[in-house]
mmCIF file as gemmi writes it, N, C-alpha and C atoms, coordinates in Angstrom:
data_model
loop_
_atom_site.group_PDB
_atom_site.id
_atom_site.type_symbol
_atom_site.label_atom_id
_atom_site.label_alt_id
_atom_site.label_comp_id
_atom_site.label_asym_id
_atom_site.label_entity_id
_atom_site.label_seq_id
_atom_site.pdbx_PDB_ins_code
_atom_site.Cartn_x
_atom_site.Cartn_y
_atom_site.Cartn_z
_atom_site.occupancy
_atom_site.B_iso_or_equiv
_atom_site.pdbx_formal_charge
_atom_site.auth_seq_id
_atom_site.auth_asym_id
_atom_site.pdbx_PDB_model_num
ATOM 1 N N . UNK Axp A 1 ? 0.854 -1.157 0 1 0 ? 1 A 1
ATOM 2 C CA . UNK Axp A 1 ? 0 0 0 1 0 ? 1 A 1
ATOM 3 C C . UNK Axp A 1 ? 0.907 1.228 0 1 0 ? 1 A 1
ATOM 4 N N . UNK Axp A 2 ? 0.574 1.989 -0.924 1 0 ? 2 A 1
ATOM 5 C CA . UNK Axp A 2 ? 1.176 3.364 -1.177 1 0 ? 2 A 1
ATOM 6 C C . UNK Axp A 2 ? 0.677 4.601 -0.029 1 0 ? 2 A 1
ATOM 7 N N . UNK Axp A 3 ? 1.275 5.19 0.698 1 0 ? 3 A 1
ATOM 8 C CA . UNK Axp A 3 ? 0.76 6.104 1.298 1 0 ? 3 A 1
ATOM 9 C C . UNK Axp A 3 ? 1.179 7.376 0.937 1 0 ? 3 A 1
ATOM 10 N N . UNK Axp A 4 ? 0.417 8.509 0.582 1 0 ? 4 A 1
ATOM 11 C CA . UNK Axp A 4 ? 1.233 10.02 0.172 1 0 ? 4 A 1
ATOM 12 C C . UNK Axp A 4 ? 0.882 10.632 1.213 1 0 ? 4 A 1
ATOM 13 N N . UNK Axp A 5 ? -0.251 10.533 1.564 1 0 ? 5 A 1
ATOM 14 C CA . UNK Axp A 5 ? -0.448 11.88 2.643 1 0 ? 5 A 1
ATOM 15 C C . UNK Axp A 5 ? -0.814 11.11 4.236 1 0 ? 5 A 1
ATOM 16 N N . UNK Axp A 6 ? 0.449 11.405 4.928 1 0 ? 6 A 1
ATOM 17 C CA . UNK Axp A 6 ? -0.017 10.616 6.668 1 0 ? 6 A 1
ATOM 18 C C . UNK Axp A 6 ? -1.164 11.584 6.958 1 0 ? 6 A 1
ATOM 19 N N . UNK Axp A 7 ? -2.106 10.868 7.96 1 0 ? 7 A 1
ATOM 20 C CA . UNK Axp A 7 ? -3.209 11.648 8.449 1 0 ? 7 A 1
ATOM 21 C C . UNK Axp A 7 ? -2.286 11.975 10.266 1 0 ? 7 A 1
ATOM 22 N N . UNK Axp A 8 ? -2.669 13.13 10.509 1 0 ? 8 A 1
ATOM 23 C CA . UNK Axp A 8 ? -2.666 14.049 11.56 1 0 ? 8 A 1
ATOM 24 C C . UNK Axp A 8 ? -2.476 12.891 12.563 1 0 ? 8 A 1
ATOM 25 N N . UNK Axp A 9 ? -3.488 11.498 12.395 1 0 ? 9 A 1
ATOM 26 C CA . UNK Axp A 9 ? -3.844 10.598 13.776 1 0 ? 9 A 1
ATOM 27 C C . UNK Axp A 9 ? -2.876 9.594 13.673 1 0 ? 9 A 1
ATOM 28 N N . UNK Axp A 10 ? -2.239 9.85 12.276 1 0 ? 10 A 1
ATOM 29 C CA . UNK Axp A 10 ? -1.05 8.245 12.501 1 0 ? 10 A 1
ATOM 30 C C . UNK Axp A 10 ? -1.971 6.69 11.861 1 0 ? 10 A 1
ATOM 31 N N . UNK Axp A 11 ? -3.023 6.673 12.057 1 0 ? 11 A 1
ATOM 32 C CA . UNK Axp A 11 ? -4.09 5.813 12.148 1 0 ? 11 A 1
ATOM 33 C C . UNK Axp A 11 ? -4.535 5.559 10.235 1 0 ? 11 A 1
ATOM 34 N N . UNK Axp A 12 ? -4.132 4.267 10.103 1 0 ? 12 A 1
ATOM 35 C CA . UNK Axp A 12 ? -4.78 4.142 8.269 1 0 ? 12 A 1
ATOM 36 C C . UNK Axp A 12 ? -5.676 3.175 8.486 1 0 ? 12 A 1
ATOM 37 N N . UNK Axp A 13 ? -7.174 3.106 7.874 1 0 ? 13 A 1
ATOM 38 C CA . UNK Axp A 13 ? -8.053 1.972 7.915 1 0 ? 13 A 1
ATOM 39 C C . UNK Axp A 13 ? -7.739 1.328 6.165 1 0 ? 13 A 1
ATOM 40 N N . UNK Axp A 14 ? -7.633 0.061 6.503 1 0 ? 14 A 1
ATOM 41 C CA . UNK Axp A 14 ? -7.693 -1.189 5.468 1 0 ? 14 A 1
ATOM 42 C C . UNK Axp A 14 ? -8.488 -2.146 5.831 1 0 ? 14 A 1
ATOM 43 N N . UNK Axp A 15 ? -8.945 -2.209 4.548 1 0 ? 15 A 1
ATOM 44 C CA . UNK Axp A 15 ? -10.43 -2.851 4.284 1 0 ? 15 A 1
ATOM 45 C C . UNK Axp A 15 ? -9.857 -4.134 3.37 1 0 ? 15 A 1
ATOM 46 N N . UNK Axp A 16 ? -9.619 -5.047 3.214 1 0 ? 16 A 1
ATOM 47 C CA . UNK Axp A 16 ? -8.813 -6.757 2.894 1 0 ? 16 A 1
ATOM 48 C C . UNK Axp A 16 ? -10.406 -6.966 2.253 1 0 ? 16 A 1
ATOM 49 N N . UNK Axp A 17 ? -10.206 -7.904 0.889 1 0 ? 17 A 1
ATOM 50 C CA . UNK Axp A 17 ? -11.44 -7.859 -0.075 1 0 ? 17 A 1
ATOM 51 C C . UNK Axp A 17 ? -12.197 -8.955 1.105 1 0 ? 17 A 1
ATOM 52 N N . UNK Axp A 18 ? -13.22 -9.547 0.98 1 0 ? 18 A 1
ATOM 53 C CA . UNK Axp A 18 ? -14.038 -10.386 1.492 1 0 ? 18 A 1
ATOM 54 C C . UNK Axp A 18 ? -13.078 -12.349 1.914 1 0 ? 18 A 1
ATOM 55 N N . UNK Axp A 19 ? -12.967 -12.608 2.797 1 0 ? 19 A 1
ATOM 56 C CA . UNK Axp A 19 ? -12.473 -13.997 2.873 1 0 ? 19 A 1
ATOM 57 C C . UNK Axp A 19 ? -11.066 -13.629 3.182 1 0 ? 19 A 1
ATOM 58 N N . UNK Axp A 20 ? -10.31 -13.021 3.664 1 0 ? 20 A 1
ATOM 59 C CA . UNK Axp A 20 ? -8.827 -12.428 3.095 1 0 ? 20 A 1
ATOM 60 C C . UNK Axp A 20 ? -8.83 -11.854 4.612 1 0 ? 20 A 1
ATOM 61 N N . UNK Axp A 21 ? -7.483 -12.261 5.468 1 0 ? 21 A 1
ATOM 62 C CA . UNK Axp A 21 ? -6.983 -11.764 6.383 1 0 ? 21 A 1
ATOM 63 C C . UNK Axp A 21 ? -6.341 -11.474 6.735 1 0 ? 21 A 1
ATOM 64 N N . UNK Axp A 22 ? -5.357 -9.799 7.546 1 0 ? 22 A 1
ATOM 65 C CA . UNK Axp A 22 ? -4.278 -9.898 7.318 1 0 ? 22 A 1
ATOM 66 C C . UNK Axp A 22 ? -3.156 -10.324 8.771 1 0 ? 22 A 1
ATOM 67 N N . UNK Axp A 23 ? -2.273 -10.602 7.797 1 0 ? 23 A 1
ATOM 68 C CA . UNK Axp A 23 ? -1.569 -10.957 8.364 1 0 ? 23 A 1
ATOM 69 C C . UNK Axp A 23 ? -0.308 -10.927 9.755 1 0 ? 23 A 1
ATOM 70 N N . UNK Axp A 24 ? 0.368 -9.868 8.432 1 0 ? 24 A 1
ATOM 71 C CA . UNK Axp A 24 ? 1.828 -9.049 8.888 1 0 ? 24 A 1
ATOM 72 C C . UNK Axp A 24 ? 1.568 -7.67 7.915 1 0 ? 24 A 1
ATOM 73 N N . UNK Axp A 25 ? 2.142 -6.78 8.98 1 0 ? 25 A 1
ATOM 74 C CA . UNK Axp A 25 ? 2.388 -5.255 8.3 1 0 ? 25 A 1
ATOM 75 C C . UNK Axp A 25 ? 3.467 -5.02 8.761 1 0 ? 25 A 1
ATOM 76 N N . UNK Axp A 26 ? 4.412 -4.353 7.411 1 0 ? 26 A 1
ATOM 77 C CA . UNK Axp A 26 ? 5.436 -3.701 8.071 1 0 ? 26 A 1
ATOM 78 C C . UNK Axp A 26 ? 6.002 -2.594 7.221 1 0 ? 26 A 1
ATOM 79 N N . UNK Axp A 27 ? 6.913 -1.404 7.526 1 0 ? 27 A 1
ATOM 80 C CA . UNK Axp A 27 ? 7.436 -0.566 6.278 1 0 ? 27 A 1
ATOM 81 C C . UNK Axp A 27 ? 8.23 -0.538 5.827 1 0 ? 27 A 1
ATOM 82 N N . UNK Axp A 28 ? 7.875 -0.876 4.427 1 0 ? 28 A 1
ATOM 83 C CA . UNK Axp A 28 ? 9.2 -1.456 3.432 1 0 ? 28 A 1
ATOM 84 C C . UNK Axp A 28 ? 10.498 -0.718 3.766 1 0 ? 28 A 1
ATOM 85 N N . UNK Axp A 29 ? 10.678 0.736 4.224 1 0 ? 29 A 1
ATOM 86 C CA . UNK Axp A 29 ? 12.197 1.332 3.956 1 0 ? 29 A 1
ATOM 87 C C . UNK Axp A 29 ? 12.593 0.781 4.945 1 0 ? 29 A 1
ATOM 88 N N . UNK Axp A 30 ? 12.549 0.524 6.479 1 0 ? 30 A 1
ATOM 89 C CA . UNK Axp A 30 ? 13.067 0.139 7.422 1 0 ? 30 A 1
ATOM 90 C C . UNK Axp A 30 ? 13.105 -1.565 7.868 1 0 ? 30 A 1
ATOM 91 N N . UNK Axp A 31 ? 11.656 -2.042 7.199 1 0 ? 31 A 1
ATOM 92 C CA . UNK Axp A 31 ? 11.055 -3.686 7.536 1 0 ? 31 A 1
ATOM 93 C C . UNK Axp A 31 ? 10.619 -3.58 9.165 1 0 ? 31 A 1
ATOM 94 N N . UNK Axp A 32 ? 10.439 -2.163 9.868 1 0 ? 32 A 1
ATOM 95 C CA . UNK Axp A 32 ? 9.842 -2.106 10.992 1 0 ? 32 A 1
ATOM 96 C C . UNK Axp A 32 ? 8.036 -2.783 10.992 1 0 ? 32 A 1
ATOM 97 N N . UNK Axp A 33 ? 8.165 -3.493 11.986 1 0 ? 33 A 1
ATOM 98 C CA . UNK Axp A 33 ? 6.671 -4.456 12.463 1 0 ? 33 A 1
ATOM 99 C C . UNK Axp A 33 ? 5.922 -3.072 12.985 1 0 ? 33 A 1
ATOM 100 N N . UNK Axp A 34 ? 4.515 -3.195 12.005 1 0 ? 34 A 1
ATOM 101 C CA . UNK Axp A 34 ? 3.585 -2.18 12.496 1 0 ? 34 A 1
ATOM 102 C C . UNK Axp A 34 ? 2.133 -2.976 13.205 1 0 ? 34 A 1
ATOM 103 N N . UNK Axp A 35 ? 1.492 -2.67 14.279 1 0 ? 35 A 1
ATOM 104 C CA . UNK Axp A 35 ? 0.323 -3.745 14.355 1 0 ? 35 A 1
ATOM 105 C C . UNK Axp A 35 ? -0.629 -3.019 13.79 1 0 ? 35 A 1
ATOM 106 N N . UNK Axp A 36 ? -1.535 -4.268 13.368 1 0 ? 36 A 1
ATOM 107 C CA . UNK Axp A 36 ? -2.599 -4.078 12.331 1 0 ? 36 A 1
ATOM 108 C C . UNK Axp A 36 ? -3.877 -4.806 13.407 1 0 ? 36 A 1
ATOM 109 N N . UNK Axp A 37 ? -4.869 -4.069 14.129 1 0 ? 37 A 1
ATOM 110 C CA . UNK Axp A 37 ? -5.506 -4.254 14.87 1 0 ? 37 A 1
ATOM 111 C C . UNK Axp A 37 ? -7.301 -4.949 14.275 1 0 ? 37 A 1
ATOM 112 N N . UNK Axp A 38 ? -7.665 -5.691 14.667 1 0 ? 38 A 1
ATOM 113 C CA . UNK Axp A 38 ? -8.745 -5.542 13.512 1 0 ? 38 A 1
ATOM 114 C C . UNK Axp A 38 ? -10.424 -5.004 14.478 1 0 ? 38 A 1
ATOM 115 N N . UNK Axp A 39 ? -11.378 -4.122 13.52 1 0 ? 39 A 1
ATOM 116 C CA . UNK Axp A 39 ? -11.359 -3.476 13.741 1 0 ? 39 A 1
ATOM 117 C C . UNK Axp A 39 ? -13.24 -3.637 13.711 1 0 ? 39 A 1
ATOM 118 N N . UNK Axp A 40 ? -13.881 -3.615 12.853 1 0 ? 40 A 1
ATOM 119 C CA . UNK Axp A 40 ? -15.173 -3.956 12.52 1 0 ? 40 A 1
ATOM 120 C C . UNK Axp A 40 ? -15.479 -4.6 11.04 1 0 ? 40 A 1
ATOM 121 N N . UNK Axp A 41 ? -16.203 -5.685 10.939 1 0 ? 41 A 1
ATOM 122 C CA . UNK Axp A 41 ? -16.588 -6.696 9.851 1 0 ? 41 A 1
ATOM 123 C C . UNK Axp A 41 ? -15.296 -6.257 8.897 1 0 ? 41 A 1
ATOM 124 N N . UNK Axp A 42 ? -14.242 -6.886 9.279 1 0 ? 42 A 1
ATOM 125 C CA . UNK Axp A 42 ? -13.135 -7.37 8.503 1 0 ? 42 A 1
ATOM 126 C C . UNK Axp A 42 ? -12.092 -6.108 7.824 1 0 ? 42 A 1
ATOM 127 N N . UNK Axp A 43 ? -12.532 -4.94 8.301 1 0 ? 43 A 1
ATOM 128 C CA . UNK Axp A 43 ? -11.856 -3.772 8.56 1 0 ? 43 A 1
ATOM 129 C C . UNK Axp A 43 ? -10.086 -3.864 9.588 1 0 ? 43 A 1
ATOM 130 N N . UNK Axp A 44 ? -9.193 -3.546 9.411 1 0 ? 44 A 1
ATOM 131 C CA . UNK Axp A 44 ? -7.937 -3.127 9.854 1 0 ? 44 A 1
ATOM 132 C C . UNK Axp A 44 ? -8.148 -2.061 9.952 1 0 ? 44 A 1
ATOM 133 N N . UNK Axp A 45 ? -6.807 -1.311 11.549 1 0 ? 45 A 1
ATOM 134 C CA . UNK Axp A 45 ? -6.289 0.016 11.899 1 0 ? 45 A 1
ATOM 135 C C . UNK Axp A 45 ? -5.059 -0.422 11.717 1 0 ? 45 A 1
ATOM 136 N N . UNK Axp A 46 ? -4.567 0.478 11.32 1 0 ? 46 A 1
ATOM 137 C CA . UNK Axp A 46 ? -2.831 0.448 11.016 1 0 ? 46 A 1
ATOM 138 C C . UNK Axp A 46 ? -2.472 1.703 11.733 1 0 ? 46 A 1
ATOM 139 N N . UNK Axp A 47 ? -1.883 1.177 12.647 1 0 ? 47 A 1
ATOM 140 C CA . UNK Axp A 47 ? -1.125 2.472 13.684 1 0 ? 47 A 1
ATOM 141 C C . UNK Axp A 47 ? -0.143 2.622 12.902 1 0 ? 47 A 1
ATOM 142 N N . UNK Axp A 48 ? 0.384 4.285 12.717 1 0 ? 48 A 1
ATOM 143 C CA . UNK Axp A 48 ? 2.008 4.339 12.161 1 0 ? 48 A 1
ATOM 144 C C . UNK Axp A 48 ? 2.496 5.072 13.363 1 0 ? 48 A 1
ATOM 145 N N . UNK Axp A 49 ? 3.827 4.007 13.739 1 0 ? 49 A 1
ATOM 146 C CA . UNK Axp A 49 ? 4.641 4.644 14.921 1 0 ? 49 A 1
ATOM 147 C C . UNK Axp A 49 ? 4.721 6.075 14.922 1 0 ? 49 A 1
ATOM 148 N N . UNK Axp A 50 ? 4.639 6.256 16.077 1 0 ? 50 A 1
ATOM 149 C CA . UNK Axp A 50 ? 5.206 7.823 16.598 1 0 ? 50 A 1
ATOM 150 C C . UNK Axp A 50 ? 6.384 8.274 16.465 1 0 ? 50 A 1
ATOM 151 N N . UNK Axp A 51 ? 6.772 8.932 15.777 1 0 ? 51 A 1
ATOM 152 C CA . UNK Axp A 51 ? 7.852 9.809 15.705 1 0 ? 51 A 1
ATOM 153 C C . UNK Axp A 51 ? 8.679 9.254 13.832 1 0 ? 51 A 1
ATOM 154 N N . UNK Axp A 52 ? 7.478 8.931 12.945 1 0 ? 52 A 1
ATOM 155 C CA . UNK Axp A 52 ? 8.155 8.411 12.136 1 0 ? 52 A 1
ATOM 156 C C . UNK Axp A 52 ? 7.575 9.766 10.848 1 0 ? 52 A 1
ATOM 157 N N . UNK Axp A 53 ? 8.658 9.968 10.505 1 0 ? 53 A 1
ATOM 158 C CA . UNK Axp A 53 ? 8.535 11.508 9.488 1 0 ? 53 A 1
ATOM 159 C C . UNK Axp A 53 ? 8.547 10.779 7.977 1 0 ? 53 A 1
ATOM 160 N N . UNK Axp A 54 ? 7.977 11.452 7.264 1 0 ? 54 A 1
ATOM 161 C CA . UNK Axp A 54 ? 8.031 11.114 5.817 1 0 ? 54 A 1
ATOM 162 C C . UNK Axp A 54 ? 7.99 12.741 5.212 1 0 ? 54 A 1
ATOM 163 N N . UNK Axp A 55 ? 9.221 12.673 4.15 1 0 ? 55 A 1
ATOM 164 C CA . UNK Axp A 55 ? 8.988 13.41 3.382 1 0 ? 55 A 1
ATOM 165 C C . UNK Axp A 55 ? 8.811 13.455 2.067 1 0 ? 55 A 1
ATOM 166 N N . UNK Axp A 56 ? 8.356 12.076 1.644 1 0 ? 56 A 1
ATOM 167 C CA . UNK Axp A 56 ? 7.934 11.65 0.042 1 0 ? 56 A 1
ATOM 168 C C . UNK Axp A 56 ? 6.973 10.466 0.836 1 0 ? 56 A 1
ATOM 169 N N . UNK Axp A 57 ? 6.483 9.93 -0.46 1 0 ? 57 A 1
ATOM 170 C CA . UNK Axp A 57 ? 5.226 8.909 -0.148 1 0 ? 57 A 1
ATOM 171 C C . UNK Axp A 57 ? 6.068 7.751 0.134 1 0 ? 57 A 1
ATOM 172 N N . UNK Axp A 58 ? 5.793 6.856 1.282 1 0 ? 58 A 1
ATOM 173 C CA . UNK Axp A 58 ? 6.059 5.323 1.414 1 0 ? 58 A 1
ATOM 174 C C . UNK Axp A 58 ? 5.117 4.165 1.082 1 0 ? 58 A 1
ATOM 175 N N . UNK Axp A 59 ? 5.62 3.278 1.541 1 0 ? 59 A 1
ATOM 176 C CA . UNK Axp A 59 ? 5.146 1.694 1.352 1 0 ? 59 A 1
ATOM 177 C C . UNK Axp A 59 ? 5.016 1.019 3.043 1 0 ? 59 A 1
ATOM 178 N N . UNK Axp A 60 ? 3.775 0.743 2.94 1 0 ? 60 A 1
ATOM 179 C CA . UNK Axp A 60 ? 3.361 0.084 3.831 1 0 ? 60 A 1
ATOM 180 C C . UNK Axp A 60 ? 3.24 -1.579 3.098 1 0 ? 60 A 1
ATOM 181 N N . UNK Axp A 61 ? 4.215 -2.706 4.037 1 0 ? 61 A 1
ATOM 182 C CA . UNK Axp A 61 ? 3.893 -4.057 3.315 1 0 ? 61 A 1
ATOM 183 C C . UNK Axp A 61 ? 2.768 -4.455 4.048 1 0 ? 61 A 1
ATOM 184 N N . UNK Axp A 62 ? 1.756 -5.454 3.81 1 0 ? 62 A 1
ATOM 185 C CA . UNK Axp A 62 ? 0.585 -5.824 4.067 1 0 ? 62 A 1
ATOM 186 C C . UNK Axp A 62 ? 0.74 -7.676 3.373 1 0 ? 62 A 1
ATOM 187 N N . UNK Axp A 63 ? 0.798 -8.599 4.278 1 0 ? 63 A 1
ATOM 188 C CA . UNK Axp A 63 ? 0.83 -9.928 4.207 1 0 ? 63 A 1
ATOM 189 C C . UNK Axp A 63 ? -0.272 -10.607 4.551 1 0 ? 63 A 1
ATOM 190 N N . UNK Axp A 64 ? -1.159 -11.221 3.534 1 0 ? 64 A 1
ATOM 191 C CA . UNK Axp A 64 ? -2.34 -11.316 3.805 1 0 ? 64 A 1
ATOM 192 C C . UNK Axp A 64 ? -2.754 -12.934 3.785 1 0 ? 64 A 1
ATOM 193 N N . UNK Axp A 65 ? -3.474 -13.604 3.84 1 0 ? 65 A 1
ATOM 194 C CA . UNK Axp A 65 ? -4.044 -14.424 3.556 1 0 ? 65 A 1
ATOM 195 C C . UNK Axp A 65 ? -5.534 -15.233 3.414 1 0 ? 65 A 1
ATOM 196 N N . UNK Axp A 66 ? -5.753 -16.084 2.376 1 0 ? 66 A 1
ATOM 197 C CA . UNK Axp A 66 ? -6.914 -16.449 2.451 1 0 ? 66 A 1
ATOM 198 C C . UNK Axp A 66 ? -7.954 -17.275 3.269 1 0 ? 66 A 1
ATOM 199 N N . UNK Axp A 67 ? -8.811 -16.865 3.414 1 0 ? 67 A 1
ATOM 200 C CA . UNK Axp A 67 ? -9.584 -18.122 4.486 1 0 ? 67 A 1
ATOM 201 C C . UNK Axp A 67 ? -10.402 -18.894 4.02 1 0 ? 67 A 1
ATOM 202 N N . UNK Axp A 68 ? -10.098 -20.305 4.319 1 0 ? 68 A 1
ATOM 203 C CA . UNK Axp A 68 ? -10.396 -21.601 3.549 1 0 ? 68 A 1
ATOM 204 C C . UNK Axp A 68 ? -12.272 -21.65 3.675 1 0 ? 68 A 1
């Protein structure tokens, strides 16, 4: 997942298509572990650590999987 603009709260909601759960999150420039909390009917919060600055758009990795 591409991010350009951090929101004020740190906080990104991901929505995983139907059957699909995730896994592992982490950010590609560093491979720092972000938790991915889940949230309502198959909705994710993606906290982005505190004190982490961007001054171009990053990559959030997202490891997902299917449910049988």
């Amino acid at each position: 997942m591409v991010v350009f603009n951090l929101p004020l709260s740190g906080s990104l909601k991901v929505q995983p298509p139907k059957g699909w759960l995730i896994e592992h999150v982490s950010l590609l420039q560093n491979k720092q572990s972000i938790a991915a909390q889940s949230i309502d009917y198959g909705a994710y919060q993606i906290q982005i650590p505190k004190g982490f600055k961007c001054e171009q758009p990053f990559v959030i990795m997202i490891d997902a999987k299917k449910v049988k």
